[in-house]
C-alpha positions as CSV (number, residue, x, y, z in Angstrom):
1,X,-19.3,-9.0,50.3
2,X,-17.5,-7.3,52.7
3,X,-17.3,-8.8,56.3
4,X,-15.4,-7.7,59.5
5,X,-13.1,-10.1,61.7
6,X,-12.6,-9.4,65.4
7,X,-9.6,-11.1,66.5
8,X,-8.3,-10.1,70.4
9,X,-10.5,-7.6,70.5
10,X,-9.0,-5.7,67.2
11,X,-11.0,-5.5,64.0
12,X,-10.0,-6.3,60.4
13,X,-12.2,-5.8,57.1
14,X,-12.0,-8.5,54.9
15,X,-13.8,-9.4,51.9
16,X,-15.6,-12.9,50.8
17,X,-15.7,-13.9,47.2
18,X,-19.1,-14.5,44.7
19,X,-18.6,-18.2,45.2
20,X,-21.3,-20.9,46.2
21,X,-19.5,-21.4,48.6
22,X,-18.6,-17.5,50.3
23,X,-22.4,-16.8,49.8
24,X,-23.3,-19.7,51.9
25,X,-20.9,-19.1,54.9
26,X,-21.9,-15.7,54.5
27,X,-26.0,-16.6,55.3
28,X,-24.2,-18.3,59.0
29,X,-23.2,-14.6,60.0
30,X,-22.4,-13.2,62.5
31,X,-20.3,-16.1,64.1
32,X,-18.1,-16.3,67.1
33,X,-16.1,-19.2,66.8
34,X,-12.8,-20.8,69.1
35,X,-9.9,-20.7,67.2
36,X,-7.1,-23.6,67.3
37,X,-3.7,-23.4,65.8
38,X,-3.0,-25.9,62.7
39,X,0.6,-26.3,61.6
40,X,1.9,-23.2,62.7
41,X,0.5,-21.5,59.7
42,X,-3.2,-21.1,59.9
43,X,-5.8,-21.0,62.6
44,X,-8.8,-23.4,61.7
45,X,-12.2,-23.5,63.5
46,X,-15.7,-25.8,63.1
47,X,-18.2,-24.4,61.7
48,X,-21.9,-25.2,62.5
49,X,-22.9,-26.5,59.2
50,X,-21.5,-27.9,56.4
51,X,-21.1,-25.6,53.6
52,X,-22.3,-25.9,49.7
53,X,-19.4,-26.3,47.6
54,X,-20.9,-26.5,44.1
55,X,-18.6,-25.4,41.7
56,X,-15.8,-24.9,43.3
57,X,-12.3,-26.4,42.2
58,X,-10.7,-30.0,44.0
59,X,-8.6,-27.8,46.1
60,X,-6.1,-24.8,46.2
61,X,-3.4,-23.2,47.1
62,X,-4.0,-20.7,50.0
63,X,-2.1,-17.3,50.6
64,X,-1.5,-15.6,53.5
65,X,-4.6,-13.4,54.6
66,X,-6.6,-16.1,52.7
67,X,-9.9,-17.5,54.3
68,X,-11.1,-20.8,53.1
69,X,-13.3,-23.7,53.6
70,X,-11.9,-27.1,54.4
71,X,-14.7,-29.3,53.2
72,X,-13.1,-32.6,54.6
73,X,-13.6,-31.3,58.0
74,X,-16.5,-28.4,58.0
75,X,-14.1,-26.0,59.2
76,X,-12.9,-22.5,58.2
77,X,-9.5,-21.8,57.8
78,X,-7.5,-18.8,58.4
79,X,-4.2,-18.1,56.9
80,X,-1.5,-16.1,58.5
81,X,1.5,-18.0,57.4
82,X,2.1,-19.8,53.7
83,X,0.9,-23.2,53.7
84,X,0.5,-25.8,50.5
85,X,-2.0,-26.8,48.6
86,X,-4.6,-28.9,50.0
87,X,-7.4,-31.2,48.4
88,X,-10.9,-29.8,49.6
89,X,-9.9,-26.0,50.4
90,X,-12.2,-23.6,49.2
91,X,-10.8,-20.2,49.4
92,X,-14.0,-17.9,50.1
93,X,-12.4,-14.3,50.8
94,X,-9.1,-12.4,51.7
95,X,-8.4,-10.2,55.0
96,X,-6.9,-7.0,54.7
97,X,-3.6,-6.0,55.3
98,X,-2.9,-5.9,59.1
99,X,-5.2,-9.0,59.8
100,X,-2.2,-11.5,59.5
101,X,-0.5,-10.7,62.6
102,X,-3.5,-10.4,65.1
103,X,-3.9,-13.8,63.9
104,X,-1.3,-15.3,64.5
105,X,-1.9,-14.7,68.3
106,X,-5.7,-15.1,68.5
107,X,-7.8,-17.7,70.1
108,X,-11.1,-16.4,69.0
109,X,-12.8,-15.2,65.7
110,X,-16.0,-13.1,65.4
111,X,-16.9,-12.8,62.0
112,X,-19.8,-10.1,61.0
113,X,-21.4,-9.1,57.5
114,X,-20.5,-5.3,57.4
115,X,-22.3,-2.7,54.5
Protein backbone atom coordinates (compact mmCIF):
# COMPACT_ATOMS: atom_id res chain seq x y z
CA UNK A 1 0.00 0.00 0.00
CA UNK A 2 1.23 3.21 -0.73
CA UNK A 3 0.90 5.99 1.92
CA UNK A 4 2.15 9.72 1.95
CA UNK A 5 4.13 11.37 5.02
CA UNK A 6 3.99 15.08 5.55
CA UNK A 7 6.82 16.05 7.60
CA UNK A 8 7.34 20.27 7.95
CA UNK A 9 4.95 20.77 5.69
CA UNK A 10 6.99 18.62 2.78
CA UNK A 11 5.51 15.42 1.45
CA UNK A 12 7.21 12.01 1.00
CA UNK A 13 5.62 8.75 -0.59
CA UNK A 14 6.39 5.80 1.21
CA UNK A 15 5.11 2.42 0.96
CA UNK A 16 3.77 -0.09 3.91
CA UNK A 17 4.38 -3.83 3.54
CA UNK A 18 1.54 -6.91 3.31
CA UNK A 19 2.15 -7.59 6.91
CA UNK A 20 -0.55 -8.14 9.73
CA UNK A 21 0.84 -5.73 11.08
CA UNK A 22 1.21 -2.66 8.05
CA UNK A 23 -2.51 -3.65 7.18
CA UNK A 24 -3.60 -2.89 10.61
CA UNK A 25 -1.85 0.57 11.02
CA UNK A 26 -2.91 1.16 7.69
CA UNK A 27 -7.05 0.81 8.79
CA UNK A 28 -5.81 3.98 11.69
CA UNK A 29 -5.20 6.36 8.55
CA UNK A 30 -4.96 9.26 8.13
CA UNK A 31 -2.97 10.18 11.35
CA UNK A 32 -1.35 13.29 12.57
CA UNK A 33 0.81 12.45 15.23
CA UNK A 34 3.71 14.63 17.63
CA UNK A 35 6.93 13.44 16.90
CA UNK A 36 9.82 13.07 19.62
CA UNK A 37 13.43 12.37 19.02
CA UNK A 38 14.73 8.79 20.29
CA UNK A 39 18.49 8.37 20.31
CA UNK A 40 19.40 10.63 17.75
CA UNK A 41 18.53 8.19 15.15
CA UNK A 42 14.80 7.75 14.83
CA UNK A 43 11.73 9.87 15.64
CA UNK A 44 9.10 7.69 17.52
CA UNK A 45 5.48 8.69 18.18
CA UNK A 46 2.25 6.93 20.18
CA UNK A 47 -0.11 5.62 18.37
CA UNK A 48 -3.77 5.37 19.35
CA UNK A 49 -4.13 1.65 19.50
CA UNK A 50 -2.22 -1.13 19.81
CA UNK A 51 -1.46 -2.81 16.76
CA UNK A 52 -1.86 -6.76 15.65
CA UNK A 53 1.36 -8.30 15.31
CA UNK A 54 0.57 -11.91 14.32
CA UNK A 55 3.09 -13.32 12.49
CA UNK A 56 5.54 -11.14 12.57
CA UNK A 57 9.33 -11.96 13.69
CA UNK A 58 10.75 -11.25 17.69
CA UNK A 59 12.34 -8.19 16.30
CA UNK A 60 14.58 -6.61 13.55
CA UNK A 61 16.96 -4.69 12.38
CA UNK A 62 15.75 -1.35 10.99
CA UNK A 63 17.28 0.72 8.05
CA UNK A 64 17.35 4.08 7.44
CA UNK A 65 13.94 5.28 5.71
CA UNK A 66 12.40 2.26 7.61
CA UNK A 67 9.00 2.58 9.39
CA UNK A 68 8.22 0.17 12.15
CA UNK A 69 6.12 -0.75 14.98
CA UNK A 70 7.55 -0.93 18.48
CA UNK A 71 5.16 -3.24 20.10
CA UNK A 72 6.70 -2.79 23.73
CA UNK A 73 5.51 0.75 23.62
CA UNK A 74 2.46 1.16 20.89
CA UNK A 75 4.47 3.52 19.08
CA UNK A 76 5.70 3.96 15.42
CA UNK A 77 8.98 4.49 14.74
CA UNK A 78 10.71 6.37 12.09
CA UNK A 79 14.22 5.83 10.97
CA UNK A 80 16.41 8.47 9.64
CA UNK A 81 19.68 7.40 11.04
CA UNK A 82 21.07 3.52 11.46
CA UNK A 83 20.07 2.16 14.75
CA UNK A 84 20.37 -1.78 15.98
CA UNK A 85 18.35 -4.32 16.27
CA UNK A 86 15.64 -4.20 18.78
CA UNK A 87 13.31 -6.95 20.34
CA UNK A 88 9.56 -6.04 19.38
CA UNK A 89 10.14 -3.85 16.11
CA UNK A 90 7.99 -4.58 13.42
CA UNK A 91 9.20 -2.98 10.32
CA UNK A 92 5.77 -2.16 8.30
CA UNK A 93 7.02 -0.03 5.23
CA UNK A 94 10.02 2.06 3.75
CA UNK A 95 9.99 6.04 2.85
CA UNK A 96 11.27 7.12 -0.26
CA UNK A 97 14.42 8.61 -1.00
CA UNK A 98 14.41 12.25 0.24
CA UNK A 99 12.22 11.45 3.38
CA UNK A 100 15.28 10.86 5.61
CA UNK A 101 16.36 14.32 5.94
CA UNK A 102 12.97 16.15 6.48
CA UNK A 103 12.99 13.81 9.34
CA UNK A 104 15.53 14.38 10.97
CA UNK A 105 14.19 17.97 11.69
CA UNK A 106 10.44 17.34 12.08
CA UNK A 107 8.28 17.52 15.06
CA UNK A 108 5.20 16.34 13.43
CA UNK A 109 4.00 13.33 11.17
CA UNK A 110 0.84 13.22 9.01
CA UNK A 111 0.48 9.97 7.62
CA UNK A 112 -2.35 9.49 4.68
CA UNK A 113 -3.34 6.28 2.56
CA UNK A 114 -2.65 7.60 -1.10
CA UNK A 115 -4.08 5.52 -4.50
Amino acid sequence: MNIRLTLNGHSVAATLNDSATARDFAAQLPLTLSLRDLDAAEKIADLPRKLSTSGAPEGADPEVGDLAYYAPWNQLATYYRDAPYAEGLVIIGHMADGGTEQLATADEITVEATS
